[in-house]
NUGUTOR-686263 format. One record per atom (N, C-alpha, C): x, y, z. Coordinates in steps of 0.2 Angstrom, whole numbers, plus 5000, padded with zeros to 4 digits. Example, Ala and Ser with C-alpha at 12.3 -4.5 7.8 and 13.67 -1.06 7.14 Angstrom:
! residues 2
506649725039 506249785039 506649845039 506449895035 506849955036 506450005039 
***
This chain:
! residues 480
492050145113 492250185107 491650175102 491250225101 490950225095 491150205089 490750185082 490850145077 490950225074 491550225068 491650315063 491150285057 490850345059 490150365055 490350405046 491250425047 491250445044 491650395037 491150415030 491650385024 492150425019 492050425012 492650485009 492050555009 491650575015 491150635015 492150675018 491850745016 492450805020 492550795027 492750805031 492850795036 493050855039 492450865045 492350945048 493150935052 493351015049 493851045054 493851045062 493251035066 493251015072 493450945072 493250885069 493450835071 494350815066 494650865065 495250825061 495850865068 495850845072 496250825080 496850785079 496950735073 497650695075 498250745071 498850725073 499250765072 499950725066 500550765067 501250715062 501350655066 501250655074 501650625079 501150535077 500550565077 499950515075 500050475070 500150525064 500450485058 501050445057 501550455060 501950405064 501850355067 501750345068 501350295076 500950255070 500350275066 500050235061 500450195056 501150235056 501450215048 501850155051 501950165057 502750105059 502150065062 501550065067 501250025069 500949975065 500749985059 500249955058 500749945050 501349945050 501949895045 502249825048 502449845057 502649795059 502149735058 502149685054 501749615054 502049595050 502049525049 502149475043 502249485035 501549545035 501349535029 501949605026 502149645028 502649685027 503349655029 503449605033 504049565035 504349525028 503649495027 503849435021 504249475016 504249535014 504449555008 505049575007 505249555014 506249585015 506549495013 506149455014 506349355011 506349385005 506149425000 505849414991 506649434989 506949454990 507549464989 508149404989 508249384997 508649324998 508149254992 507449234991 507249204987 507649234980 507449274979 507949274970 508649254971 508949244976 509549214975 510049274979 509849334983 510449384983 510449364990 511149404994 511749384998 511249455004 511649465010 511549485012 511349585010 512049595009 512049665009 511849665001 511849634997 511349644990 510749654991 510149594996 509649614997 509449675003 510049695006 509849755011 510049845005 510549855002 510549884997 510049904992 509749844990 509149814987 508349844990 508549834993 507849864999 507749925003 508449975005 508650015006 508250065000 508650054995 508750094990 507950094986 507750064987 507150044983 506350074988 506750044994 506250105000 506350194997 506550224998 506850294999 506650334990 506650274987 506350304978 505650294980 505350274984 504750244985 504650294987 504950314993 504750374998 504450454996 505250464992 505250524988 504650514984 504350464982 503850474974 503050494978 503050454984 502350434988 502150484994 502750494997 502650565002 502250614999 502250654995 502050694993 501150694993 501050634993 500350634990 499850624998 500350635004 500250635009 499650725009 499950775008 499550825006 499050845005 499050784998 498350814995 497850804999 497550735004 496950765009 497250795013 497750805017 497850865019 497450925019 497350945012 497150995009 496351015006 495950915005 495650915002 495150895011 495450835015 494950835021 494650765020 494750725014 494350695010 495050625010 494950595007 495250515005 495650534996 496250504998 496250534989 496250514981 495750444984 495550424977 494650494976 494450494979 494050564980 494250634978 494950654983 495150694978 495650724972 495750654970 495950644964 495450654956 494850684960 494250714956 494450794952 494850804956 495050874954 495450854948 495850814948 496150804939 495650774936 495350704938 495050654933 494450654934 494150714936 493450704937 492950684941 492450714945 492150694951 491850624950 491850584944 491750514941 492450514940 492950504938 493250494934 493750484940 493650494946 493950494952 494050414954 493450394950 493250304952 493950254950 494350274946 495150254945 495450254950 495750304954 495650284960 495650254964 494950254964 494550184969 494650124966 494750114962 495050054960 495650034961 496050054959 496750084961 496950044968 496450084972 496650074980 496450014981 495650014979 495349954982 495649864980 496149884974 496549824973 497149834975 497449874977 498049864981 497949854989 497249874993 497249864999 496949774996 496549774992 496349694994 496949654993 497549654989 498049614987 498649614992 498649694999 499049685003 498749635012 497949675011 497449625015 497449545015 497449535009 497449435007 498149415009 498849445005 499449435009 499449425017 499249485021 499449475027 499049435029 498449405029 498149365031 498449285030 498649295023 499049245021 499549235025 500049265024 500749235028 500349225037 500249285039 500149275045 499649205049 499349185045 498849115047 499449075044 499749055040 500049005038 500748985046 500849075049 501449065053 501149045060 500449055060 500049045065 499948965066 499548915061 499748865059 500548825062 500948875058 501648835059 501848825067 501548875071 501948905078 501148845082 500848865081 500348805085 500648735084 500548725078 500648645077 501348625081 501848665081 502448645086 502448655094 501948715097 501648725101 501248645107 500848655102 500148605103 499848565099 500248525094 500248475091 499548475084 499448575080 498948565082 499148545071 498548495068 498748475064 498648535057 499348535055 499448585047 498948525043 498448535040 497948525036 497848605031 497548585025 497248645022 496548655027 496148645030 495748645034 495848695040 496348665045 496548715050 496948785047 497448805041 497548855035 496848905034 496348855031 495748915031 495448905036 495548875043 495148915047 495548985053 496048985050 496649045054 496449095049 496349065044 496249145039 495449175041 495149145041 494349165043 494249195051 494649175057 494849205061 495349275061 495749285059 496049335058 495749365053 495249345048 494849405045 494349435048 494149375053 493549415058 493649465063 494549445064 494649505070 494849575066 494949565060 495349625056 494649655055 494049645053 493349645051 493249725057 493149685065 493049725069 493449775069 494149795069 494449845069 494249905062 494249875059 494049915052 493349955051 493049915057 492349925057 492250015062 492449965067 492550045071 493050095068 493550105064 493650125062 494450175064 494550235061 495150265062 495450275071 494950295074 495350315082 495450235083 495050175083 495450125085 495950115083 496150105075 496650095071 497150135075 497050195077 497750235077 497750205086 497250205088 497650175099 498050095097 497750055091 497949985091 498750005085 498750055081 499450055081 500050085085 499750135090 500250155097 500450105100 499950055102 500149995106 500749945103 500549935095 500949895090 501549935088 501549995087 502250005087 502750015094 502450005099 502849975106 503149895107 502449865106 502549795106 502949725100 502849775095 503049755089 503649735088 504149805090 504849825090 505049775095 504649795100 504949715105 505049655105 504649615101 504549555099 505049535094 505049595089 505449585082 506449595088 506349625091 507149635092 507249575098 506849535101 506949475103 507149415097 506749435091 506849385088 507249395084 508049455084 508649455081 509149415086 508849395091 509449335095 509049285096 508549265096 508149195093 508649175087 508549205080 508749185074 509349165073 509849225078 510449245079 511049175076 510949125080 511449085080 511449035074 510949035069 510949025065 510949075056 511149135058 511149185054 511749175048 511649175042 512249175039 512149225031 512749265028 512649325024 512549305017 512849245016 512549205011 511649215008 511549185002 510949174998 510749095001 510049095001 509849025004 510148974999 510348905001 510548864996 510148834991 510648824986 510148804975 509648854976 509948934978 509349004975 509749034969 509749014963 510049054960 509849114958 510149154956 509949214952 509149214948 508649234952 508149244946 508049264940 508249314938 508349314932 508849304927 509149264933 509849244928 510649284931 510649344931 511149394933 510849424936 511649464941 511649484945 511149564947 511249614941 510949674941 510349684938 510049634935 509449624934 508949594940 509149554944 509049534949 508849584955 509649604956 509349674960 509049714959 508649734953 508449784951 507649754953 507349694950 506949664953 506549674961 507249644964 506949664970 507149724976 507549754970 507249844973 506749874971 506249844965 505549854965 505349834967 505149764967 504749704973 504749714979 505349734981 505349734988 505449774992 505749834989 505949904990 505149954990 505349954984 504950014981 504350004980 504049934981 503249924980 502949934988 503449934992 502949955000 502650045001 503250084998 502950164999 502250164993 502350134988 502050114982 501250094985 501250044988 500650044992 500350064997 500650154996 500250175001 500150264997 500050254990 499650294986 499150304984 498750254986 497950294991 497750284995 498250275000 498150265007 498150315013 498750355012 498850405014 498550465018 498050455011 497550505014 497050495018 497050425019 496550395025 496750455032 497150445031 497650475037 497650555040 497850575033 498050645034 497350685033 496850655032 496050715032 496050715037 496250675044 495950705051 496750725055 496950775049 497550805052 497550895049 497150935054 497051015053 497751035049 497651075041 498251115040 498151185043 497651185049 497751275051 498151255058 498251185059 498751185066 499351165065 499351095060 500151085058 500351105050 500851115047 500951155043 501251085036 501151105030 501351075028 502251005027 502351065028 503151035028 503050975036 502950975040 502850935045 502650875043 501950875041 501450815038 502150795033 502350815028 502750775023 503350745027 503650765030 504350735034 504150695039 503350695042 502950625047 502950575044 502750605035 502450555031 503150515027 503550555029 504250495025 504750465029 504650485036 505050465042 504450415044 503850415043 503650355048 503550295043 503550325035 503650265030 504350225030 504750275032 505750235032 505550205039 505250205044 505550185049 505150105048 504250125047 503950075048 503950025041 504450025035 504449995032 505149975032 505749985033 506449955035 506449915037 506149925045 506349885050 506049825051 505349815047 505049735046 505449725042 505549765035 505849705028 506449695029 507049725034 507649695035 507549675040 507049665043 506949595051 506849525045 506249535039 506349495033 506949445034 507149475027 508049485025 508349425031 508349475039 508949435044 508749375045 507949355045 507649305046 507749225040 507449265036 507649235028 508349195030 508649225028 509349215028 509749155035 509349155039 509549135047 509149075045 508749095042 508349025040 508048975032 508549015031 508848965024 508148975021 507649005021 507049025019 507249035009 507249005005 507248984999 506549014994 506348964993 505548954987 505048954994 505048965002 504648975005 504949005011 504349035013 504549095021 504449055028 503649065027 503149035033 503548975038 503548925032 503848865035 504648875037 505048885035 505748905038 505748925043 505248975043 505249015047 505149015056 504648955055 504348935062 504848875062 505048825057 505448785060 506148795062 506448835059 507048875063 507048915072 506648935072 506348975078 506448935086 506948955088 506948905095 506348895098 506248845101 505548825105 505248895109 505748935113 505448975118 505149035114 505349045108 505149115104 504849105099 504249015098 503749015097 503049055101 502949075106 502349105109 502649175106 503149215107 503149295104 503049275100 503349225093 503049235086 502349215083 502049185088 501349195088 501149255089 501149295093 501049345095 501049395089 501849405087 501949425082 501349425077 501349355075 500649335070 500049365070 499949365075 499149375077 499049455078 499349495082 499249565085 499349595077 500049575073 500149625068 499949615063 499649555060 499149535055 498549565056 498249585063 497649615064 497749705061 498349685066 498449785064 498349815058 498749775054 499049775047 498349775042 498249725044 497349705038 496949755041 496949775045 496449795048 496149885045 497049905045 497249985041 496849965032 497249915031 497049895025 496249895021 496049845025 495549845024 494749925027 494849965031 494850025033 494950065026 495350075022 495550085016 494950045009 494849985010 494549955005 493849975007 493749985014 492750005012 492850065013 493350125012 493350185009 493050185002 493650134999 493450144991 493050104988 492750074991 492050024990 491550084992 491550114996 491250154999 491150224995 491450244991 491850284985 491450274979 491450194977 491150174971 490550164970 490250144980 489650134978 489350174984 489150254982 489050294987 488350284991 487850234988 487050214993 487550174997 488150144999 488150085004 488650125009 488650105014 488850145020 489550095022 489950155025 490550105026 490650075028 490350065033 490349975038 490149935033 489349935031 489249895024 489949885019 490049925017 490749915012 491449855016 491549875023 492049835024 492049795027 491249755028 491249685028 491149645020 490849705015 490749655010 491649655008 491949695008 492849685006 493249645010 492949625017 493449575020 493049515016 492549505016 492449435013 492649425006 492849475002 493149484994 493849454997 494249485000 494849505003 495049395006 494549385011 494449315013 494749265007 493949285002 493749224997 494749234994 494749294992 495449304988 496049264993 496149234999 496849215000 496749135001 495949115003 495849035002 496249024994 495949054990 496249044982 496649044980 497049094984 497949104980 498449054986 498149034993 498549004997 498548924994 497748924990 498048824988 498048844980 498248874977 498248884970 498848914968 499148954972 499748984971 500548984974 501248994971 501548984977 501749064980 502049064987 502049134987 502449204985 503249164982 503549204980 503249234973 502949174967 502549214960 502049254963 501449224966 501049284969 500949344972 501449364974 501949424977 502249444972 502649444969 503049484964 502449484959 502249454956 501949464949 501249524953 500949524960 500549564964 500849614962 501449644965 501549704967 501949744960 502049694956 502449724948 502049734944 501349714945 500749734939 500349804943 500049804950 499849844953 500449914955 501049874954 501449974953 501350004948 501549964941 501249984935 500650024933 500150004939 499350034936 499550084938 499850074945 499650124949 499950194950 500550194946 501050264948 501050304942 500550304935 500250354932 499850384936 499350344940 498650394944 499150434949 499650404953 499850454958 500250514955 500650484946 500850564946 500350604944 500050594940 499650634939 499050674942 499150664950 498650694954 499150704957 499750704957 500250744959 500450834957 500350804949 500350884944 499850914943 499350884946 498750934948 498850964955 499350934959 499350974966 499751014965 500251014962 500651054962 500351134955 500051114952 499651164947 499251194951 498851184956 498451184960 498651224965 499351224966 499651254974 499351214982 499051174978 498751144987 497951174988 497651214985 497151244983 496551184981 496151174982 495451124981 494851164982 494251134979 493451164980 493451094983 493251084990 493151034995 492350994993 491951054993 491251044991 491351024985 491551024979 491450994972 491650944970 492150924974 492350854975 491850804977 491350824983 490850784985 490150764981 490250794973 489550784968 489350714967 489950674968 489350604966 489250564972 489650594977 489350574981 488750584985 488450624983 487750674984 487250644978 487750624973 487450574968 487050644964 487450694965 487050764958 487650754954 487450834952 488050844947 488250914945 488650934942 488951014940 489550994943 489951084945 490551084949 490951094944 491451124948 492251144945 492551074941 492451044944 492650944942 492450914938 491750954936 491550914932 491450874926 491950934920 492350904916 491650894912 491750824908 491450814904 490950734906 490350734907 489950694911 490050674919 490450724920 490950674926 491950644926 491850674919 492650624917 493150694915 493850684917 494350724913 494450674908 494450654902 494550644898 495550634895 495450684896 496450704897 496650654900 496350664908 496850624912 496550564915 496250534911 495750454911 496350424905 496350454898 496750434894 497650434896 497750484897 498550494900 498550424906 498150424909 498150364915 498350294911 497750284907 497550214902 498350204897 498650254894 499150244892 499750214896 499950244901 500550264905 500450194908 499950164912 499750104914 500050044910 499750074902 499750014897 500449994897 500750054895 501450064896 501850014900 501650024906 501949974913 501949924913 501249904909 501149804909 501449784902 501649834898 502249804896 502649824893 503049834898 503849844902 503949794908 503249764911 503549734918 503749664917 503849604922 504249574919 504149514927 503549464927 503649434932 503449354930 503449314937 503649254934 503049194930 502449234930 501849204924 501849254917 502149324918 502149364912 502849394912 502849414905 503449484902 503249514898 503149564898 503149614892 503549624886 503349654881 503749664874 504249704876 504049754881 504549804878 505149774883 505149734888 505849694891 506449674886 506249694878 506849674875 507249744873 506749804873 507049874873 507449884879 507449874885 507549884892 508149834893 508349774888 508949734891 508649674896 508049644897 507649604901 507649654908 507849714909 507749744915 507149784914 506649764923 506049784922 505949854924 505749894921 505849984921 505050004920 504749954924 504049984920 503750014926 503950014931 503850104936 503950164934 504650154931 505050234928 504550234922 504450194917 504150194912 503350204911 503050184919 502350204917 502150264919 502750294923 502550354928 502650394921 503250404919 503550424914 502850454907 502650394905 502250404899 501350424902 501350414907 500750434910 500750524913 501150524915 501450614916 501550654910 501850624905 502150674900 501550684895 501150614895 500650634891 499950674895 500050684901 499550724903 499650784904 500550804903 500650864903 500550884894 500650854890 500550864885 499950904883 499350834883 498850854883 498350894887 498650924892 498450984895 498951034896 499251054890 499851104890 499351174889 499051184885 498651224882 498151264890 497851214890 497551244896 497751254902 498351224905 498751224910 499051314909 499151334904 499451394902 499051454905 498451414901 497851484899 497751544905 498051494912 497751544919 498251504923 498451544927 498751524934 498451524941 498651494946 497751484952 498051564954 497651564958 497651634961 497751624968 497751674973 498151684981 497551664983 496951654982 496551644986 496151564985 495951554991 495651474989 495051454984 494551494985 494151474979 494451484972 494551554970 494951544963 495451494962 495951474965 496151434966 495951374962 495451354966 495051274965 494951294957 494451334958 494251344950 494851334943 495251384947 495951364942 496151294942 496051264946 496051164946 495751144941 495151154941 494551124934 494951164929 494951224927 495351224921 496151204918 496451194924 497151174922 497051104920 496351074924 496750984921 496350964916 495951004913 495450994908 495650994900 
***
């Protein structure tokens, strides 16, 4: 199989061949692993009971769903990656938000899987084959598993989706052996002396209906469009792509974090996963959870990181994307040596995924109200200016920047980091909110309203027209 030549360049209508059925297959394939599993434990950790942390995680998946499916479209539309065509609001520069955007949410979900999954590898070896848990043999699982993730991401999208077909067969297998492994030691109770992290009950839950619900669809707001550029809208229709895009997010995020959850739970898993986890584990269903370890940490990091030499790729348009995703595995690397002996993993987790929702769900409304201003309409070519490294264009805007919607971003943001609410920080406005963290609702909120504001006047001035070039054009002046 050839190395994908291609980076966030347009992607010709002859080669965009995958279809809804594909995007499924990616979404549940390449969820099953560790590092999506872990986050269904973040709940029984704060202290809640069974059906608190599956209500918790339910409810917080499907707000997730409804916010982040949509954004499935835009490459759809554009053919393109969508911190790229997120250029169309914020400027063919100003697009670079973004890519930063993604490129820290795939490096912090990257360093995770690699993280939990070497530590679980470690655990099931050492009982296997005596082999010895040192911080030594920890980093050398993680440099292994980042070498094999390295390759997949390297050759790129067609591998990623045959190794997610294969993973969403083999996965669901493993996992549904390992709900009568756990089985005989399963109880509905909260692990024991977990008390309530924040003290009460619906402050609690509402935590980890962020944390562990709502930040998995959340991370996959500039991911998405990895996906749907090489999916034709003259074959499948819109509505399709969005119902692949929120069925394959429900199936492929449920079914790890409430395998989490059963596990957790069965395994008194507390202030830690990894280790619970493998010592509960009956002797015979250590090799499948090796396997588990190894196959789905690849899958998983692999997408991920496939995503981070996009937006590396994105930011620094002389470097090619292979260049890109070996320098981001080695960022990604250095990143989980650091946080696995300097951090514990329930802080590092929650306070990850409560500061990078916050950044991140002004950028995705706001390139939301441009699709929808837009009608699905884009200039495909003017999006691609800086990476031609020219200049001009409907996107232009001003040096490259929407200024509007850099500012509405930068507010809305600000807003979130302080509203949110984890266990190295709390924000001022947590006294407004009753100590409950709202700073999802509150960043999306003040980052949207002030972009409709702020582009009231011109949003007005002209409406797109039926055709697609007009159209586009109408884009550069609506978000301007």
């Amino acid at each position: 199989m050839p190395i994908e030549q291609r980076g966030v360049d347009t992607i010709p209508e002859e080669e965009r061949t995958s279809g809804p059925r594909d995007l499924i297959s990616i979404l549940l394939g390449s969820n099953l692993c560790l590092g999506v599993i872990v986050f269904g434990w973040l709940p029984p950790s704060f202290g809640l009971g069974l059906w608190p942390s599956v209500t918790a995680i339910v409810t917080g998946t499907l707000v997730g769903i409804a916010f982040t499916a949509p954004l499935a479209l835009v490459s759809l539309r554009t053919a393109t990656n969508l911190s790229t065509s997120s250029g169309a609001q914020f400027g063919v520069r100003g697009r670079l938000v973004g890519s930063v955007v993604g490129l820290l949410l795939a490096l912090g979900y990257t360093a995770l899987t690699l993280w939990i999954g070497g530590d679980v590898m470690v655990g099931t070896l050492s009982r296997l084959v005596g082999l010895p848990d040192t911080g030594f043999t920890h980093a050398a699982m993680y440099g292994v598993l980042a070498a094999c993730t390295v390759v997949g991401a390297v050759f790129g999208y067609r591998l990623l989706l045959r190794m997610s077909k294969v993973l969403s067969i083999g996965m669901v297998a493993l996992l549904a052996v390992g709900i009568y492994a756990y089985a005989p030691d399963f109880t509905t109770a909260a692990p024991p002396d977990t008390a309530y992290l924040l003290g009460s009950f619906w402050p609690t839950w509402i935590l980890a209906a962020v944390a562990a619900g709502l930040s998995g669809p959340v991370a996959f707001i500039t991911l998405l469009g990895d996906y749907t550029r090489y999916i034709s809208p003259l074959k499948h229709s819109s509505r399709k792509v969005y119902w692949a895009t929120g069925f394959g997010l429900l199936i492929g995020l449920l079914i790890p974090q409430l395998f989490g959850t059963y596990t957790a739970l069965a395994a008194k898993a507390g202030a830690d996963y990894a280790g619970p986890l493998v010592d509960a584990a009956p002797f015979w269903y250590l090799v499948p959870l090796l396997a588990a370890a190894a196959a789905g940490s690849v899958g998983n990091a692999g997408l991920m990181l496939y995503s981070m030499g996009l937006d590396l790729d994105a930011i620094v348009p002389k470097a090619t994307r292979t260049k890109a995703t070996v320098i981001a595995a080695a960022v990604a690397t250095a990143f989980v040596f650091f946080g696995s002996f300097e951090w514990d993993v329930q802080s590092a987790m929650t306070s990850f995924v409560l500061l990078l929702t916050a950044i991140g769900t002004p950028w995705a409304v706001i390139t939301l109200i441009g699709y929808v201003r837009c009608r699905g309409q884009y200039d495909a070519d003017a999006l691609q200016v800086f990476n031609r490294r020219s200049v001009g264009g409907i996107y232009w805007y001003r040096a490259g920047w929407n200024v509007q919607a850099t500012v509405s971003w930068v507010i809305g943001a600000g807003v979130g980091l302080l509203a949110v609410t984890t266990p190295f920080y709390e924000g001022p406005l947590l006294a407004l909110t009753g100590g409950v963290d709202c700073s999802f609702v509150l960043s999306g909120l003040a980052g949207g309203l002030v972009y409709l504001a702020l582009t009231f006047r011109t949003a007005n001035a002209s409406e797109p027209a039926g055709t697609a070039a007009p159209a586009a054009v109408a884009v550069g002046v609506a978000a301007d």
